[in-house]
Each structure stands twice: as structure tokens, then as C-alpha cells.
DOGU-660211 format. One record per residue: residue number from 1; residue in three letters; x negated, y, z of N, C-alpha, C in turn. Coordinates in steps of 0.1 Angstrom, whole numbers, m for minus. Layout:
+-----+--------+-------+-------+-------+-------+-------+-------+-------+-------+-------+
: num : residu :  n.xx :  n.yy :  n.zz : ca.xx : ca.yy : ca.zz :  c.xx :  c.yy :  c.zz :
+-----+--------+-------+-------+-------+-------+-------+-------+-------+-------+-------+
: NUM :    ALA :     X :     Y :     Z :     X :     Y :     Z :     X :     Y :     Z :
...
+-----+--------+-------+-------+-------+-------+-------+-------+-------+-------+-------+
***
This chain:
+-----+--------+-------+-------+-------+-------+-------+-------+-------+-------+-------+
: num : residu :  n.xx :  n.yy :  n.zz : ca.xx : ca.yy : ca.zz :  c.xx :  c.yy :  c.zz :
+-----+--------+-------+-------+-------+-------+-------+-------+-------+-------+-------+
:   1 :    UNK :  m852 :   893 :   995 :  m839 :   888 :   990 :  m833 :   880 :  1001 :
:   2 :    UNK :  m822 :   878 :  1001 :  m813 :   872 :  1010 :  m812 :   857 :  1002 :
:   3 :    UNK :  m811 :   844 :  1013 :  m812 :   827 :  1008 :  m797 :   825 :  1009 :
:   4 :    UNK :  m792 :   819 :  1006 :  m781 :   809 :  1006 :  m783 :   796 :  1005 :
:   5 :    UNK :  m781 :   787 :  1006 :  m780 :   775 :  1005 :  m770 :   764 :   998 :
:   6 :    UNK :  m772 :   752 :   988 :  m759 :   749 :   984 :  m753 :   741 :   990 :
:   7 :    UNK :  m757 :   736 :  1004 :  m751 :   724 :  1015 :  m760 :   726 :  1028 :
:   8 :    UNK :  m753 :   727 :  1033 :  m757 :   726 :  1052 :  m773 :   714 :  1051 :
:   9 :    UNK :  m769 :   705 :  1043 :  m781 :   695 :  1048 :  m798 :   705 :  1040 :
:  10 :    UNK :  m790 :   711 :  1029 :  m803 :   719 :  1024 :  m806 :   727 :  1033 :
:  11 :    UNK :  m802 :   736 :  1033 :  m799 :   747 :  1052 :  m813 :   744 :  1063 :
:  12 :    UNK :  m805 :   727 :  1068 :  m815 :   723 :  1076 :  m827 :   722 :  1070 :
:  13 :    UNK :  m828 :   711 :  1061 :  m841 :   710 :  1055 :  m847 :   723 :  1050 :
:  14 :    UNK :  m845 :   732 :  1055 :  m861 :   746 :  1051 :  m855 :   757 :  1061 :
:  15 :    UNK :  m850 :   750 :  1071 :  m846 :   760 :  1077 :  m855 :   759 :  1090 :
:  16 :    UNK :  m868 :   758 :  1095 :  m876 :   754 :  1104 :  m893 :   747 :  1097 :
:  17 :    UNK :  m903 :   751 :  1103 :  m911 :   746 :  1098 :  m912 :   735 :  1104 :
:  18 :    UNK :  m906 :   730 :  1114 :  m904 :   718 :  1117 :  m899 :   704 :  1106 :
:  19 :    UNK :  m888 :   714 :  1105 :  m881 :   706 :  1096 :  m887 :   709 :  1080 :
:  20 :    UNK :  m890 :   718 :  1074 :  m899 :   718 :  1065 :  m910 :   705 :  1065 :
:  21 :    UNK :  m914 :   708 :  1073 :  m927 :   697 :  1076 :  m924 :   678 :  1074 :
:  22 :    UNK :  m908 :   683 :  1079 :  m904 :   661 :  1081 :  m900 :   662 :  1063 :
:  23 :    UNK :  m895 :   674 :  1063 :  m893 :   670 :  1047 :  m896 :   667 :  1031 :
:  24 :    UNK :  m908 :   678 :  1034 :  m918 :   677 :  1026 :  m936 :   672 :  1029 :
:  25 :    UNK :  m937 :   671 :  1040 :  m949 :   671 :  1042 :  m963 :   673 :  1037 :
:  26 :    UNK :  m969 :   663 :  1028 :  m985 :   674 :  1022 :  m981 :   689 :  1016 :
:  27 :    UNK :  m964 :   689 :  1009 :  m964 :   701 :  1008 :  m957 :   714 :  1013 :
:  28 :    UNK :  m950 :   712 :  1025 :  m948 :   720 :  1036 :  m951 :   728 :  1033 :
:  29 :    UNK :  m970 :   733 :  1037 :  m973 :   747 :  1033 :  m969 :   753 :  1026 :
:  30 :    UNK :  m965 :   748 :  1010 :  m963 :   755 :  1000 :  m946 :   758 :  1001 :
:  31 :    UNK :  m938 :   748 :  1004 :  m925 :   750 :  1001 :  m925 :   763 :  1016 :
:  32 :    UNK :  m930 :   769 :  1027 :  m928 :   775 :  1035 :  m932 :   790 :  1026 :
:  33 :    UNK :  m945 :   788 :  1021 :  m948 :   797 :  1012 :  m938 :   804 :  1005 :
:  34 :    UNK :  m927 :   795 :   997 :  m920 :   798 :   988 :  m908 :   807 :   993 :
:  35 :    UNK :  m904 :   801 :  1006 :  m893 :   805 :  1015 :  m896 :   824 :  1021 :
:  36 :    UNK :  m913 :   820 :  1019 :  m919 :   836 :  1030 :  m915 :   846 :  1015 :
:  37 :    UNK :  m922 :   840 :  1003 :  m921 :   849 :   992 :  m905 :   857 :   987 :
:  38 :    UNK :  m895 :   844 :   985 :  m885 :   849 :   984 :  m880 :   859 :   999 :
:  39 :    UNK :  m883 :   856 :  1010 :  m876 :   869 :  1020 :  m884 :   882 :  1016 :
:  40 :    UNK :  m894 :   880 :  1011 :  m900 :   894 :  1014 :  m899 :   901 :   998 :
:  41 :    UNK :  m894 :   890 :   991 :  m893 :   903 :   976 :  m878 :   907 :   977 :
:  42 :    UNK :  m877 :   925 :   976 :  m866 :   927 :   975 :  m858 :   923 :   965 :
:  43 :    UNK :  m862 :   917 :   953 :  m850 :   910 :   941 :  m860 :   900 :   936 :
:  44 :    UNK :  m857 :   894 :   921 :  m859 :   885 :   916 :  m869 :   892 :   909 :
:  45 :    UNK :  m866 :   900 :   901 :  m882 :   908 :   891 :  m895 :   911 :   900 :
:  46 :    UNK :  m894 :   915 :   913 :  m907 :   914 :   921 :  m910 :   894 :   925 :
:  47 :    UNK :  m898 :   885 :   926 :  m902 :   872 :   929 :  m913 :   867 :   915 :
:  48 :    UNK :  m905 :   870 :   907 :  m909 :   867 :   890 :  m923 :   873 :   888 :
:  49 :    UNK :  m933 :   881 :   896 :  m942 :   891 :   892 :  m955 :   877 :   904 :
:  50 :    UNK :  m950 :   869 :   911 :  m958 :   866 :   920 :  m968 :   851 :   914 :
:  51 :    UNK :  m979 :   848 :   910 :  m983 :   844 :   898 :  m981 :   825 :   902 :
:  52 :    UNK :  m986 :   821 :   917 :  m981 :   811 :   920 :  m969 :   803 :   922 :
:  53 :    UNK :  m960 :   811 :   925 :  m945 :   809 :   927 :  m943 :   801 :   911 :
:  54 :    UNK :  m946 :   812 :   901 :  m940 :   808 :   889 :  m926 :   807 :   885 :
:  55 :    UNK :  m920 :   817 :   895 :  m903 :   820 :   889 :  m901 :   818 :   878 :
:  56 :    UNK :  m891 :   808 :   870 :  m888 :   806 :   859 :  m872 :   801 :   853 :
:  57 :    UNK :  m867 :   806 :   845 :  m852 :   806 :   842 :  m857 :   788 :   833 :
:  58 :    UNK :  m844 :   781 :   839 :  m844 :   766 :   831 :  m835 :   766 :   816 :
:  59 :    UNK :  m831 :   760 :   815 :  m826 :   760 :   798 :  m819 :   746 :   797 :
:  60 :    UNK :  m810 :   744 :   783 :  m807 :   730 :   783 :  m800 :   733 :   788 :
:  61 :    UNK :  m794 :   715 :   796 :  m782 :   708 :   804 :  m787 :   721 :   822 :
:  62 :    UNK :  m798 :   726 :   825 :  m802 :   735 :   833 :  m800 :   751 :   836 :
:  63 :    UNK :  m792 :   752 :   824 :  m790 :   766 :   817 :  m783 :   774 :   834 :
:  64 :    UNK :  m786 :   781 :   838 :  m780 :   790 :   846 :  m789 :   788 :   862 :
:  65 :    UNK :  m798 :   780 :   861 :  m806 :   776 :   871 :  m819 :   784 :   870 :
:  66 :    UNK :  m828 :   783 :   881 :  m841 :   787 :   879 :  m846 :   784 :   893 :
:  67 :    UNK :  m864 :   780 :   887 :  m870 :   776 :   894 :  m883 :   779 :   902 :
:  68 :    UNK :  m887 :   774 :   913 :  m899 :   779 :   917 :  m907 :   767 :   920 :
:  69 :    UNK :  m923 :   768 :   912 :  m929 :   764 :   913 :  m933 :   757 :   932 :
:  70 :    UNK :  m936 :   742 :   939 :  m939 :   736 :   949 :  m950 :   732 :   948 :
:  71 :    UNK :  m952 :   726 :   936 :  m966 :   720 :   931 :  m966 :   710 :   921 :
:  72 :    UNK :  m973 :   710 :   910 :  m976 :   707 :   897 :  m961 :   703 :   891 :
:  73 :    UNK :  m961 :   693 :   897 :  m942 :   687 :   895 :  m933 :   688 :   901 :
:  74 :    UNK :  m932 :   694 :   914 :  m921 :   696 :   924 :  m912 :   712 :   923 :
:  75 :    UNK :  m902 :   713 :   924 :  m899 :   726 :   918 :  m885 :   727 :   931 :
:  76 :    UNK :  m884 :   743 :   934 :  m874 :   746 :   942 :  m863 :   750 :   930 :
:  77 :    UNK :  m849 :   746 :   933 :  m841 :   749 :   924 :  m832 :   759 :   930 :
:  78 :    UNK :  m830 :   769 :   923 :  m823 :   777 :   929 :  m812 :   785 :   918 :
:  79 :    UNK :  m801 :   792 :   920 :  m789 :   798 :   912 :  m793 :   813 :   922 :
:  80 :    UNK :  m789 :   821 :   909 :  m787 :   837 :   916 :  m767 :   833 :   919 :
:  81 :    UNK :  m770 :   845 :   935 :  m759 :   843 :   940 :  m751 :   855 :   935 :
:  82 :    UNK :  m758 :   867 :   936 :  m750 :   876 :   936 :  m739 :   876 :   928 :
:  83 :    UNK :  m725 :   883 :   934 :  m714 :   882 :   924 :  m707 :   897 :   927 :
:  84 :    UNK :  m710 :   903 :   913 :  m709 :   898 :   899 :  m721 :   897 :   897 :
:  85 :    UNK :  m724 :   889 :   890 :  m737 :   887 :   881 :  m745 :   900 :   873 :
:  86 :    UNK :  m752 :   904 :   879 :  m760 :   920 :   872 :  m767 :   913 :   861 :
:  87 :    UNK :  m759 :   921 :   845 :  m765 :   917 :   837 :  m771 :   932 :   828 :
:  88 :    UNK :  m777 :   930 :   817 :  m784 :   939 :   811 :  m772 :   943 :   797 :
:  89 :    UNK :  m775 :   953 :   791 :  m766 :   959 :   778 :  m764 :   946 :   771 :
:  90 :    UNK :  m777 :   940 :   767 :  m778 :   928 :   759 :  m769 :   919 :   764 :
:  91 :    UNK :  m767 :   916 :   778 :  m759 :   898 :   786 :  m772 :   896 :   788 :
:  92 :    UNK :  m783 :   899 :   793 :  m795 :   892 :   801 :  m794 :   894 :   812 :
:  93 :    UNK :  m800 :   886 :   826 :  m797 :   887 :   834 :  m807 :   902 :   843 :
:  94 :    UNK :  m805 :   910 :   847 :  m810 :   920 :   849 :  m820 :   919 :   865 :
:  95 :    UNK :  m831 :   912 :   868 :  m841 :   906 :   874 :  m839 :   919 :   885 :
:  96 :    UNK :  m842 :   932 :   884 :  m841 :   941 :   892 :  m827 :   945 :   899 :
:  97 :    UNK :  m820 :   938 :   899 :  m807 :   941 :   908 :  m803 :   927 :   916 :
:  98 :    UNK :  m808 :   916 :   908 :  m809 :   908 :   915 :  m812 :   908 :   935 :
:  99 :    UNK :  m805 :   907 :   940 :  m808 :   906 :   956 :  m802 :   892 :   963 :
: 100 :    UNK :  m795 :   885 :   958 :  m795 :   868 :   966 :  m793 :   860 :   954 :
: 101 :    UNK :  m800 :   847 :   963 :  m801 :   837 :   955 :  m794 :   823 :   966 :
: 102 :    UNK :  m795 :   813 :   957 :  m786 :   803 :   966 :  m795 :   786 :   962 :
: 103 :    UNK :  m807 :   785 :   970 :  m814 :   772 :   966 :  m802 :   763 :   965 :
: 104 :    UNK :  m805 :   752 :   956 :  m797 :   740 :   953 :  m804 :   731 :   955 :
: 105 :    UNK :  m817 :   731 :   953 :  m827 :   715 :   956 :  m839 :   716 :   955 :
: 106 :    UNK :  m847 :   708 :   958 :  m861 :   707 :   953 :  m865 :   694 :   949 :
: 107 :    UNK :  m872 :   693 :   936 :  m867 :   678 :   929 :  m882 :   678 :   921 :
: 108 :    UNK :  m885 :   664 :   915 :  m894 :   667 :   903 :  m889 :   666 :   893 :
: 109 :    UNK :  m882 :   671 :   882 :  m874 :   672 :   871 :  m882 :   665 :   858 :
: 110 :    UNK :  m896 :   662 :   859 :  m900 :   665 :   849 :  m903 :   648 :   845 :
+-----+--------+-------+-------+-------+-------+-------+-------+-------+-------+-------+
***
């Protein structure tokens, strides 16, 4: 899938393992992990299938977000980018047409 970013400063921060590393550090590995996973799944229904990642649609005041597991409490936030929005007969979002996403943060929400 193709990244986008929601601000240049996010950009830098995971845009280097360098910089990955000043910004996360004990968890680096994983947030680089996260970064290798999303390039290499062609959409979101293959991201969604990967058991660690833990792709998951948020809800609530979060409604249109979704996240990926960093570690126990740390989560990458991210919005599908594609426009128009591929949805299903129902108005679900349709996982297999999905092809960009646009991180917004990585936070502990919980």
C-alpha cells in the first residue's frame, strides 16, 4: 500500500530508521515492522489478515480512524486515504480496494 502522512513532522519521524529509532526507541523495531508491513500489503484486507499488526477500525469520538497495533498500549493511527472511499453495497468500507492510507499519529489512547 502506498503511506501518506498527516504533517511533514510525522513524515520525518518514520521516515528513516534513524529517525524511527530517536523517536520511538525500545520500540523502533516494531513501529519499523509496522511501516515494512503496510508497504508490502497490497490493500488493507491483506494488512487486516497479519495477526501481530492487529489492524483495527476505532469507533466513538474515533469513528473513521483505524489502528495498528506498536505494542500492548501504543497504537499507529492511521485514516484510509483513498478518494473516493471504496465502499461495499451495505456502506462498509470495502478492505480489498483499499490501496493508501495516511498515518496521523502514534499515541497510547488507552
Amino acid at each position: 500500500m502506498e503511506i501518506h502522512y498527516a504533517g511533514n513532522k510525522m513524515e520525518k519521524k518514520l521516515s528513516s530508521a534513524t529517525e524511527i529509532k530517536k523517536a520511538f526507541g525500545t520500540n523502533a523495531l516494531r513501529v519499523q515492522r509496522r511501516i515494512d508491513e503496510i508497504r508490502a500489503s497490497p490493500c488493507l484486507a491483506v494488512l487486516m489478515q497479519i495477526p501481530a499488526a492487529n489492524c483495527h477500525r476505532l469507533t466513538g469520538n474515533r469513528k473513521g480512524e483505524w489502528a495498528l497495533n506498536i505494542s500492548a498500549n501504543h497504537r499507529m493511527i492511521f485514516e484510509i486515504a483513498d478518494d473516493p472511499l471504496p465502499k461495499n453495497e451495505d456502506g462498509s468500507v470495502n478492505t480489498i480496494l483499499v490501496r493508501e492510507i495516511r498515518i496521523i499519529n502514534t499515541e497510547d489512547y488507552h
